[in-house]
C-alpha atoms as a printed R data frame, in Angstrom:
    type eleno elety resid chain resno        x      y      z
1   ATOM     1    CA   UNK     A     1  -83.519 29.349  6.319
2   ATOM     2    CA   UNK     A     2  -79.887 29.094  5.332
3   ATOM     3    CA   UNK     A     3  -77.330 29.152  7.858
4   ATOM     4    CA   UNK     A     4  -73.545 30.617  6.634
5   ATOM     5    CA   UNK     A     5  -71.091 28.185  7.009
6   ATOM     6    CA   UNK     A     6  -68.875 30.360  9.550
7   ATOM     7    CA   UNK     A     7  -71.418 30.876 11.835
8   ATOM     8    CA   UNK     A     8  -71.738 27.492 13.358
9   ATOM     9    CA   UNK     A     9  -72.729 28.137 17.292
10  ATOM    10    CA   UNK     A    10  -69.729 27.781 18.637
11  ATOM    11    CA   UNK     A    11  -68.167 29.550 22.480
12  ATOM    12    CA   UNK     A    12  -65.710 32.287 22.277
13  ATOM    13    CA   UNK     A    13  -63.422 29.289 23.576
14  ATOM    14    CA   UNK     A    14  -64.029 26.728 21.134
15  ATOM    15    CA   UNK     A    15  -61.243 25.518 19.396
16  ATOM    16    CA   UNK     A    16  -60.656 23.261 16.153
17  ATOM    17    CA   UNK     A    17  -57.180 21.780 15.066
18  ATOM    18    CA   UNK     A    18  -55.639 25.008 13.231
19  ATOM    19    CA   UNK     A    19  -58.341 27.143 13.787
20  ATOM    20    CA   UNK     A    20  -59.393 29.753 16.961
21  ATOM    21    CA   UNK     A    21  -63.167 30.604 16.720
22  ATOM    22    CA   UNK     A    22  -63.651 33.652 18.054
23  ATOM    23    CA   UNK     A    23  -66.830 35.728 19.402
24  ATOM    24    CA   UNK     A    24  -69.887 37.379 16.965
25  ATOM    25    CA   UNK     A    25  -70.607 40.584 18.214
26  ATOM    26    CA   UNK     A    26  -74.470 42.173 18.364
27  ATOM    27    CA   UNK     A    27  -74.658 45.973 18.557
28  ATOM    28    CA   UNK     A    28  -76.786 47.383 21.865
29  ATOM    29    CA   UNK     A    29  -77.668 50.248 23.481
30  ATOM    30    CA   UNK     A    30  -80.244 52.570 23.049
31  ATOM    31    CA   UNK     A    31  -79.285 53.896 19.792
32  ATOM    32    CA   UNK     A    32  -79.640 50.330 17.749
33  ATOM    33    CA   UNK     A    33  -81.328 48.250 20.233
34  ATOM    34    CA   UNK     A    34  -82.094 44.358 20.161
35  ATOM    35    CA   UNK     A    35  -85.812 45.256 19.606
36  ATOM    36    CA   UNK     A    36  -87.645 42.517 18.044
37  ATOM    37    CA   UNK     A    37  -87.593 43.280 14.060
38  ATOM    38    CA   UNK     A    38  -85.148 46.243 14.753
39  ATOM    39    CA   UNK     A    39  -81.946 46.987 12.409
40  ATOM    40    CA   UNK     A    40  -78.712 46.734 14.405
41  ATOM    41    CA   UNK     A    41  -75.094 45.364 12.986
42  ATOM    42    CA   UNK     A    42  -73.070 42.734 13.881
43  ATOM    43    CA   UNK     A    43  -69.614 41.779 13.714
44  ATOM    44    CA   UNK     A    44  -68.021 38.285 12.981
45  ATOM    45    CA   UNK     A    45  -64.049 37.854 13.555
46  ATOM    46    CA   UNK     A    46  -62.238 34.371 13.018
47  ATOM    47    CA   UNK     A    47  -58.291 33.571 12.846
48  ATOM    48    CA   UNK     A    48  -57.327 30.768 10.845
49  ATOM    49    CA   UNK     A    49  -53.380 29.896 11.349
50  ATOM    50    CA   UNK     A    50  -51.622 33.930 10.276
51  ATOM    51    CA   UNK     A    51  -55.164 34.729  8.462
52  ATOM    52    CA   UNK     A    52  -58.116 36.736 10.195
53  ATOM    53    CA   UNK     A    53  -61.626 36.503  8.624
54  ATOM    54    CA   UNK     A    54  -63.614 39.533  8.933
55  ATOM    55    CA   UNK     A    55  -67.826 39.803  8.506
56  ATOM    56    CA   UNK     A    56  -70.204 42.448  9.327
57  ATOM    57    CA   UNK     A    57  -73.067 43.963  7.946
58  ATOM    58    CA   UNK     A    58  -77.032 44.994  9.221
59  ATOM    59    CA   UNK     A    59  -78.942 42.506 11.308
60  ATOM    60    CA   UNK     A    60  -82.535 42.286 12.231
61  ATOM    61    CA   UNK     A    61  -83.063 40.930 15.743
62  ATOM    62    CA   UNK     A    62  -86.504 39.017 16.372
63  ATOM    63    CA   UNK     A    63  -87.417 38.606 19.850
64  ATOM    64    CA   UNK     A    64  -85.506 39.177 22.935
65  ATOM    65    CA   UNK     A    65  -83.908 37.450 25.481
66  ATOM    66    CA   UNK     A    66  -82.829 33.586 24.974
67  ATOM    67    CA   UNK     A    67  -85.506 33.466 22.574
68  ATOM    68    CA   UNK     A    68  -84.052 35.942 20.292
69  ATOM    69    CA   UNK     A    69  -82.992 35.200 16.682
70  ATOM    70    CA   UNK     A    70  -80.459 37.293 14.501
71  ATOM    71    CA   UNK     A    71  -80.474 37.540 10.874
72  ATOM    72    CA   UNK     A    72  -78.539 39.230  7.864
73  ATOM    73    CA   UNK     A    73  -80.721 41.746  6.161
74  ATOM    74    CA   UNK     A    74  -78.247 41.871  3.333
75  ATOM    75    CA   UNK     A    75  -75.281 39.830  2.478
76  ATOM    76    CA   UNK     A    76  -72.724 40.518  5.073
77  ATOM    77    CA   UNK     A    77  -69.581 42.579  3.957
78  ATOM    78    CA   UNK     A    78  -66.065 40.087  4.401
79  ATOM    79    CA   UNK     A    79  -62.458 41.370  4.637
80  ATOM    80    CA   UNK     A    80  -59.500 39.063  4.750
81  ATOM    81    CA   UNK     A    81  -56.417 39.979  6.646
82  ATOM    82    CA   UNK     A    82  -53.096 38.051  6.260
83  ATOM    83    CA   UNK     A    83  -50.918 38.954  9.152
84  ATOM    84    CA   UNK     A    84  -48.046 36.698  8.239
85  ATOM    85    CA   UNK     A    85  -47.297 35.007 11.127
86  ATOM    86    CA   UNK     A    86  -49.806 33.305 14.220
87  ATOM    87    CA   UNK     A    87  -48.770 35.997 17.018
88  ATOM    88    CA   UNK     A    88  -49.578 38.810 14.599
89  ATOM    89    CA   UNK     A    89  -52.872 37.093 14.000
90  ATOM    90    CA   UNK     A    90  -53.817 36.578 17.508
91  ATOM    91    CA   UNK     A    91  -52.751 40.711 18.500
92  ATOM    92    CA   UNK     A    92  -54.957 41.587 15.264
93  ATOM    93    CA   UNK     A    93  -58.210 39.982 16.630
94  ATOM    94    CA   UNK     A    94  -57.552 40.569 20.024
95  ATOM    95    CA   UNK     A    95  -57.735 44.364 18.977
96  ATOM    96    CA   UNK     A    96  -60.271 44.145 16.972
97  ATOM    97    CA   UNK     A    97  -62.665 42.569 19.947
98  ATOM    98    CA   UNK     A    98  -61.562 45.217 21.989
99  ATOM    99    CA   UNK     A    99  -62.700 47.737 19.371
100 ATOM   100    CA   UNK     A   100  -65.985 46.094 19.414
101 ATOM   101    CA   UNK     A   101  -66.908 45.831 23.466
102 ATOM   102    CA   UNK     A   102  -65.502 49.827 23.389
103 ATOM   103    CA   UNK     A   103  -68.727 50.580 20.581
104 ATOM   104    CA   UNK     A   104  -71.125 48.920 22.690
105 ATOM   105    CA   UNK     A   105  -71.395 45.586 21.307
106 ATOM   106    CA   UNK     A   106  -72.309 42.299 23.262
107 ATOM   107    CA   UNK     A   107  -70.809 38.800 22.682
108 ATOM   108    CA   UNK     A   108  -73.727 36.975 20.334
109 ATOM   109    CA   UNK     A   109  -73.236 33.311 20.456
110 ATOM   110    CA   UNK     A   110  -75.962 32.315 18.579
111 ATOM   111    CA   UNK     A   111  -76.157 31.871 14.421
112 ATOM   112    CA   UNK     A   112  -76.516 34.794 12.459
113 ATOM   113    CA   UNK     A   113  -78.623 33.560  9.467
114 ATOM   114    CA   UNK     A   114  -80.298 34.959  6.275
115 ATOM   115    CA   UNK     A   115  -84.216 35.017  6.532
116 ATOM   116    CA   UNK     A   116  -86.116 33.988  3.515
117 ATOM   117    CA   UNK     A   117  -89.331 35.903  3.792
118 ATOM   118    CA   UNK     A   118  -92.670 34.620  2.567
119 ATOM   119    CA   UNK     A   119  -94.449 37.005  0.257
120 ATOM   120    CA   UNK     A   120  -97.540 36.984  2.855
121 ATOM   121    CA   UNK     A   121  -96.027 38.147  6.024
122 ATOM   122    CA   UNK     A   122  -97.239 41.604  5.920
123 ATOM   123    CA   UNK     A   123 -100.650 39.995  6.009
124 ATOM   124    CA   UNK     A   124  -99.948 38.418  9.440
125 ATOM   125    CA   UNK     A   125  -99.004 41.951 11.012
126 ATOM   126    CA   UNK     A   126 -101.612 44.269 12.851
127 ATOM   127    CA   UNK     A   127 -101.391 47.662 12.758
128 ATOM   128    CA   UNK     A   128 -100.768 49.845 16.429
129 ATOM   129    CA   UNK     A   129 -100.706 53.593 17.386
130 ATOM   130    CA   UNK     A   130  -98.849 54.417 20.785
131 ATOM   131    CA   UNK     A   131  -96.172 57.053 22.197
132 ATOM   132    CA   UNK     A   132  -92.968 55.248 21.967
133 ATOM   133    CA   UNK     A   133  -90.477 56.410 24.995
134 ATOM   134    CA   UNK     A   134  -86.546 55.006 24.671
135 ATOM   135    CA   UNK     A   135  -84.484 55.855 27.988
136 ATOM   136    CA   UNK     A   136  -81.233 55.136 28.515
137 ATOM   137    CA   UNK     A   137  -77.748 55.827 30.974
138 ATOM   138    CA   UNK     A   138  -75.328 58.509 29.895
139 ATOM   139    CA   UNK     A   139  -71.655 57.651 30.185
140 ATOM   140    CA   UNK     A   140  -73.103 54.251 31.880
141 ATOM   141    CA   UNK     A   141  -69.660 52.378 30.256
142 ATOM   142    CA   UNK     A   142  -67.595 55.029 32.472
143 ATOM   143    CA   UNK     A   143  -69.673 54.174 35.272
144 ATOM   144    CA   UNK     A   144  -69.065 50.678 35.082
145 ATOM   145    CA   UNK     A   145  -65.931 50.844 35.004
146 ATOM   146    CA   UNK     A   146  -65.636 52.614 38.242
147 ATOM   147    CA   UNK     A   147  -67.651 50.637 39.854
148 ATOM   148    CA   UNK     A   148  -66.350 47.091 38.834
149 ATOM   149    CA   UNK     A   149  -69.024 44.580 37.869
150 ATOM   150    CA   UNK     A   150  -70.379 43.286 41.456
151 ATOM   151    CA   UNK     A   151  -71.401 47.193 42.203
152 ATOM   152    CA   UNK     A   152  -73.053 48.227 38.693
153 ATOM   153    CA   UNK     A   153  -75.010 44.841 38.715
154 ATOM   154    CA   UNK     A   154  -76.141 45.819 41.848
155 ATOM   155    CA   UNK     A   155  -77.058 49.538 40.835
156 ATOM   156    CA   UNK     A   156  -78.253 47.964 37.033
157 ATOM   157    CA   UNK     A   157  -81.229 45.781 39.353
158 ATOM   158    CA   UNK     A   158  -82.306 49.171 41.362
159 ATOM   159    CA   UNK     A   159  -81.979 51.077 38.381
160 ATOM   160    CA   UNK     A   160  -84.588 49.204 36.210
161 ATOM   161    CA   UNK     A   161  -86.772 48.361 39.666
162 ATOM   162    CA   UNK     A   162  -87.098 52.197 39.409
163 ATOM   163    CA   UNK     A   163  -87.978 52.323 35.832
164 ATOM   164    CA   UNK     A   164  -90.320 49.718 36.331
165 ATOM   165    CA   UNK     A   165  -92.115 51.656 38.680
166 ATOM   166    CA   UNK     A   166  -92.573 54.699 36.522
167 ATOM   167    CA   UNK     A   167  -93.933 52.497 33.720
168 ATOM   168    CA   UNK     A   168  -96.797 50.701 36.067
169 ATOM   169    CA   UNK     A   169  -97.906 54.176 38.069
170 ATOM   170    CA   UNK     A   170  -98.050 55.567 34.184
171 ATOM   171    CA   UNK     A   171  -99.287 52.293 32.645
172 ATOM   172    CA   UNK     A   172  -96.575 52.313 30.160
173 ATOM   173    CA   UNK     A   173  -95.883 49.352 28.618
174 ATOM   174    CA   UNK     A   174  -92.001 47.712 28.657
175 ATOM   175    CA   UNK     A   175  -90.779 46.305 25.200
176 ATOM   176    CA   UNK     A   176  -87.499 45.009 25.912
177 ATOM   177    CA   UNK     A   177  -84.323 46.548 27.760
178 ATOM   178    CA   UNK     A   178  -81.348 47.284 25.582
179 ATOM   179    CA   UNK     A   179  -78.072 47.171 27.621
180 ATOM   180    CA   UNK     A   180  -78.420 50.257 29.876
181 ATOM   181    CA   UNK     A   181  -81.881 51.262 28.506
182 ATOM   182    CA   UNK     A   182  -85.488 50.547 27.966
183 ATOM   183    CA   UNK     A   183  -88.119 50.903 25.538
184 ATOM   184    CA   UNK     A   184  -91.863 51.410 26.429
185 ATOM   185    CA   UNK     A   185  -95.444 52.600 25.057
186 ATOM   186    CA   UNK     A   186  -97.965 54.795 25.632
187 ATOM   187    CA   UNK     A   187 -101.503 55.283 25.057
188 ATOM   188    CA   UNK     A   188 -101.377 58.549 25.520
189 ATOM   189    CA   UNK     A   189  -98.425 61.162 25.097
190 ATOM   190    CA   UNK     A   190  -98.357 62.852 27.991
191 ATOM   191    CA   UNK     A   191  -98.332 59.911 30.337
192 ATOM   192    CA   UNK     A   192  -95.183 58.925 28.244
193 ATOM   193    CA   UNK     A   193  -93.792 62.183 28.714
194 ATOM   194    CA   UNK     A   194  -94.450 61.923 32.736
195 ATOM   195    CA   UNK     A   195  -92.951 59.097 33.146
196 ATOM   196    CA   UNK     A   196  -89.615 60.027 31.368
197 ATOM   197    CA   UNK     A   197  -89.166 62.985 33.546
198 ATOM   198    CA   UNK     A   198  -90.104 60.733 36.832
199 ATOM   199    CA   UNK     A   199  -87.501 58.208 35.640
200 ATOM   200    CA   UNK     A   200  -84.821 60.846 35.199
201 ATOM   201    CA   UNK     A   201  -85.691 62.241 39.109
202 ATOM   202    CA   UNK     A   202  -85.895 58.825 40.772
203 ATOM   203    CA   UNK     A   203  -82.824 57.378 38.952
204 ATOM   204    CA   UNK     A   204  -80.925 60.519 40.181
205 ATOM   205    CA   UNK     A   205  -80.798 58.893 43.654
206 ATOM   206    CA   UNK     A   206  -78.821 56.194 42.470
207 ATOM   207    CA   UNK     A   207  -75.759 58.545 41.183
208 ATOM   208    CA   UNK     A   208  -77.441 58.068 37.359
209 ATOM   209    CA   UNK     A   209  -78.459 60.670 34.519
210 ATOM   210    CA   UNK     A   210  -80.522 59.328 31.755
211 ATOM   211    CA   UNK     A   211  -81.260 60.425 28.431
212 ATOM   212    CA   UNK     A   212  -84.738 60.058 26.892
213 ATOM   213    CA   UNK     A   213  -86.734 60.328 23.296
214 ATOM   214    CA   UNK     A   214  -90.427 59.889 22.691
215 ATOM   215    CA   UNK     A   215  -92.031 59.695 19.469
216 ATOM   216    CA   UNK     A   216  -95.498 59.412 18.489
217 ATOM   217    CA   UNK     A   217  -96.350 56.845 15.260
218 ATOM   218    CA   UNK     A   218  -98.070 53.695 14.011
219 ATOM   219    CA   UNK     A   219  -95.820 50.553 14.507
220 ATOM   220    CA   UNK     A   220  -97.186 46.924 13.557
221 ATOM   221    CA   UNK     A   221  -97.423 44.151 15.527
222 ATOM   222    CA   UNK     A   222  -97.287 40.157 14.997
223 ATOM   223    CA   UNK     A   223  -97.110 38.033 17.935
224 ATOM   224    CA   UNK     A   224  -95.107 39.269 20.251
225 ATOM   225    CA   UNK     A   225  -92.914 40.750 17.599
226 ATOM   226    CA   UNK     A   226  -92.930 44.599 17.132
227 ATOM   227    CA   UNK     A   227  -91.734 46.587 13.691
228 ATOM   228    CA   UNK     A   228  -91.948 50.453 12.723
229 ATOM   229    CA   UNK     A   229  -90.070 53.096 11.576
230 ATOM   230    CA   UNK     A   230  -91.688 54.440 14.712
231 ATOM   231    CA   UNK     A   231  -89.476 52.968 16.756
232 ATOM   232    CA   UNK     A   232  -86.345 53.960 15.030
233 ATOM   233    CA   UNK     A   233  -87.721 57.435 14.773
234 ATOM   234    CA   UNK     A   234  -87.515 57.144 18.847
235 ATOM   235    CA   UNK     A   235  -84.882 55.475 19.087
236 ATOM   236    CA   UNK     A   236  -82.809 59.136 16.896
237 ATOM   237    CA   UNK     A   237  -84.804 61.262 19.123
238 ATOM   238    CA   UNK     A   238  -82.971 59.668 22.334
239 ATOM   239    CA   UNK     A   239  -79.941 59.893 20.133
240 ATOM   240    CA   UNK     A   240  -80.134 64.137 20.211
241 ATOM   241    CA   UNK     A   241  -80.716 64.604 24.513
242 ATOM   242    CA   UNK     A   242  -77.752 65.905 26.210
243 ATOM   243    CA   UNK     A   243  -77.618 64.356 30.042
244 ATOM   244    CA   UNK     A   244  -80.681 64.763 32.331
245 ATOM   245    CA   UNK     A   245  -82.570 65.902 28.547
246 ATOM   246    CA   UNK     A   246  -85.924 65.067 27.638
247 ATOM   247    CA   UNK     A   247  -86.788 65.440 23.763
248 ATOM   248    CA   UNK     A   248  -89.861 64.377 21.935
249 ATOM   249    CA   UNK     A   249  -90.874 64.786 18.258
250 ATOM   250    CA   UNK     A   250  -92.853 67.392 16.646
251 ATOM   251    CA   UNK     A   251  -95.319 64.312 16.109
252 ATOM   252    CA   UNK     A   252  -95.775 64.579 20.309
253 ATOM   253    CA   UNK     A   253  -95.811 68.178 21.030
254 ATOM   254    CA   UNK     A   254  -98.705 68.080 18.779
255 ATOM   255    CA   UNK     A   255 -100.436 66.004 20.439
256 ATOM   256    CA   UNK     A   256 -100.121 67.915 23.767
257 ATOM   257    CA   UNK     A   257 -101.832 71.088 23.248
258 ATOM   258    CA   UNK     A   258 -103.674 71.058 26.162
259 ATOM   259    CA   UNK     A   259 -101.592 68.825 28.734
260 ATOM   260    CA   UNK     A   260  -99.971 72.016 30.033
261 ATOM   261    CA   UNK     A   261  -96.555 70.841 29.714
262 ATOM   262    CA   UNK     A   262  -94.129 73.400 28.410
263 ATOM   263    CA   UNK     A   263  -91.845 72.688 25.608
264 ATOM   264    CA   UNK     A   264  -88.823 74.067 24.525
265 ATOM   265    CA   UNK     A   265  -87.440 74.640 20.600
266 ATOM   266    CA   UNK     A   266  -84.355 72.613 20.162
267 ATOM   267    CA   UNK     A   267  -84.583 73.064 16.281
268 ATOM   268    CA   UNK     A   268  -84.751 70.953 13.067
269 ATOM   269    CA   UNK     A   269  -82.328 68.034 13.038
270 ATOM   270    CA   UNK     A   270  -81.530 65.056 10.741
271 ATOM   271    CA   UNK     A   271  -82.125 61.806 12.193
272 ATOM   272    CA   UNK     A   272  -79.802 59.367 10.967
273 ATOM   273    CA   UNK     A   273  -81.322 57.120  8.516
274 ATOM   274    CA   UNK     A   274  -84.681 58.717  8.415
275 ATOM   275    CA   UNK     A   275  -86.142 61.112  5.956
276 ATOM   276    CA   UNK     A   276  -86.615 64.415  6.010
277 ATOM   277    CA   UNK     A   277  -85.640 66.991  8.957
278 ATOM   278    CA   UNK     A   278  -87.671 67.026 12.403
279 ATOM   279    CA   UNK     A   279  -88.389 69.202 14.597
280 ATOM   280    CA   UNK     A   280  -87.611 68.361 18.334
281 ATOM   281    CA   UNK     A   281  -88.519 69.737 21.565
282 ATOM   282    CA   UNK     A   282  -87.121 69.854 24.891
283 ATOM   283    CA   UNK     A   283  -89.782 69.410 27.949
284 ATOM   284    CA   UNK     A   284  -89.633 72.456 30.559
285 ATOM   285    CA   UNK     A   285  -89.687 71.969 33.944
């Protein structure tokens, strides 16, 4: 493992003589979440003196929480901007960090680093089949906002205390969280299904609307580590619900012939970086 030479751990307030360090950024939410072995982007910006170093490029994220480790899938991209003067330099990367908490990014103090992968690893993965659900807030940023941090913390812990409560009565099983979402599987569609709509009713008492996607697909697992296109199938599904929406995959509806839950056409779509056009559905009430 090879760590790049700018991305020494260091605190958005470190400081070296000529040089301001500023923050890595992680991209979260529901749409590229920190799911372990899942593709997300980051974002490096440094000032040196008038000069501000740019980096970004894809990122695979491997665990979650404190124990989670970032890498480059690809050799970053790197931009140089000379701003001519200090002040100039310091408004530049101020905006530019701004730019980044407005898309949903997180400060990442931890190294990015490039992964050398050994030519065995796919022998060390098993091979799972479940009903992947990804739920998450809509407009949750604006509701922040309004609420000011003490408030949405407080609404953030009954929020998930209600999702968590969905997933155990449906024996769903959480992933990881992803800034204002969750992902979870299913042994069986339409218990997946069930619990998104519950969610999206019991959340509704706290002033929230969610979003949800389920898709249906063989993901593999090694350790505690997940990895699928599966997931990032999902993870485009939630990406198509309007507010208060459930969609699943034509891969789910097919499984549910007999559940008696009543689906609606919501046409073919392309899912960003996926193959091929698919068919989603909206569930009926």
């Amino acid at each position: 493992m090879r760590i790049l030479e700018s991305d020494h751990q260091l605190g958005p307030k470190s400081f070296l003589i000529g040089r301001t360090f500023m923050p890595k950024f992680l991209r979260i939410g529901i749409h590229q979440a920190n799911v372990s072995g899942y593709t997300s982007k980051a974002w490096c910006v440094r000032r040196v003196g008038s000069t501000v170093f740019l980096k970004w490029g894809a990122v695979e994220v491997h665990g979650a929480g404190d124990g989670r480790k970032v890498y480059w899938t690809l050799p970053p991209r790197v931009k140089t901007i000379r701003c001519g003067t200090a002040q100039r330099a310091k408004d530049y990367a101020k905006a530019a960090i701004a730019r980044r908490r407005n898309h949903r990014y997180e400060p990442l103090v931890g190294n990015i680093a490039i992964r050398r992968r050994t030519a065995d690893r796919g022998a060390e993965l098993d091979r799972a089949l479940a009903t992947i659900l990804f739920v998450d807030i809509v407009r949750s940023t604006e509701k922040a906002a309004r609420l000011g941090d003490s408030r949405w913390t407080q609404v953030m812990n009954h929020y998930y205390a209600a999702v968590r409560r969905e997933l155990k009565t449906l024996r769903g099983k959480e992933v990881v969280t992803t800034g204002d979402g969750l992902l979870a599987t299913f042994g069986a569609p339409a218990a997946g299904v069930r619990c998104a709509t519950a969610i999206r009713e019991a959340v509704r008492t706290l002033g929230l609307e969610i979003r949800a996607g389920l898709h249906a697909g063989e993901y593999k697992v090694s350790g505690a580590e997940v990895f699928g296109l599966a997931f990032h199938i999902g993870a485009r599904v939630a990406s198509k619900a309007r507010a208060g929406e459930v969609l699943v995959s034509s891969a789910v509806k097919d499984l549910m012939s007999q559940s008696g839950i009543r689906f609606r056409d919501r046409g073919l779509h392309q899912l960003k970086g996926v193959p091929e056009r698919w068919r989603l559905y909206r569930v009926e009430h």
